[in-house]
N, C-alpha and C positions, 0 to 999 in steps of 0.2 A: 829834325824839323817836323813840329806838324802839318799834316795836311788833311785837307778836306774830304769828308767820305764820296765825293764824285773824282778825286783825285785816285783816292784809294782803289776805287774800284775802275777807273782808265777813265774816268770821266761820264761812261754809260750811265745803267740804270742806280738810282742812288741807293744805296744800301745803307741800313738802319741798325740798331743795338749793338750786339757785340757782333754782326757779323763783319761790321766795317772796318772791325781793327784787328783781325784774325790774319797772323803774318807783321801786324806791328808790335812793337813795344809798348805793353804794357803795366801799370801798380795799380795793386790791390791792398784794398783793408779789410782785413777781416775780423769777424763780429766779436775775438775777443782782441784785437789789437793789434793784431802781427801786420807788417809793411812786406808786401811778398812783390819783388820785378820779374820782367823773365817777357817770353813771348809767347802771343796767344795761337796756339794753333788749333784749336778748336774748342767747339761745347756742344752740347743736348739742348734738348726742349726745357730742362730744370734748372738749366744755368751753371750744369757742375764745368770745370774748365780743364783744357788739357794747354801747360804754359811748360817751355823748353826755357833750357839754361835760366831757370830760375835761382833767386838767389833772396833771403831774407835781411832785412835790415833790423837793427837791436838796437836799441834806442836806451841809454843812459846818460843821467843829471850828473856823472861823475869819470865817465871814459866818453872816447868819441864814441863815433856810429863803428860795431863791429857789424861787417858782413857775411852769413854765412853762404855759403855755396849750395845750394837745392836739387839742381838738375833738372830731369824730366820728372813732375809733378802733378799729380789729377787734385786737382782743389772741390770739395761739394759745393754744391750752388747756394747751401742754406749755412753756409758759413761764412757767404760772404755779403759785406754789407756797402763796400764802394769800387768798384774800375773803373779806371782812368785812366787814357792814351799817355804814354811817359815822352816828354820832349827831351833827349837824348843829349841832346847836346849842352842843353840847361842841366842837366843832370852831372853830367859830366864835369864842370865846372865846379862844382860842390866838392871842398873838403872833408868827407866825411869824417877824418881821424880826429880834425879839433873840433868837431859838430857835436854837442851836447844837450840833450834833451831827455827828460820825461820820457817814458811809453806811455803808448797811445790812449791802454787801458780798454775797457771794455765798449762795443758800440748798444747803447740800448735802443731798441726801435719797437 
């Protein structure tokens, strides 16, 4: 379930960027295309991330979604070009074995 960054932090003072979702679930895109899950337990001033029980998603027009397994993972900050809080439970409902898709391909900015 998502929730609000005054939730997140007990309702206090409101917390902004990524430190709102530090302890949730969160997906990344990264700047040449990879779909990376996992949770945020931290980052730097440069945006590099530290995400546990990570896991990558593989995206092919001819098998389903294969998922690899990742683990504990430092991601740089300059490789990445979108985070986004994962609603878990939407997530979960998703067949990824008959899920057929394209990769993402490269992000230009």
């Amino acid at each position: 379930m998502k929730r609000t960054a005054s939730e997140r932090d007990g309702g206090g003072r409101r917390e902004t960027g990524l430190s709102a979702y530090v302890g949730s679930a969160i997906s990344i895109i990264t700047n040449d295309g990879r779909h990376i899950l996992g949770t945020l337990k931290g980052f730097d001033q440069v945006q590099n991330l530290v995400i546990e029980g990570s896991r990558e998603r593989v995206y092919s027009p001819d098998e389903g979604v294969e998922t690899l397994e990742l683990g504990l993972y430092l991601m740089r900050g300059d490789c990445i070009a979108v985070v986004g809080e994962l609603d878990e439970e939407a997530d979960a409902e998703i067949d990824l074995p008959s899920l057929k898709a394209h990769p993402i391909g490269d992000v230009l900015h």
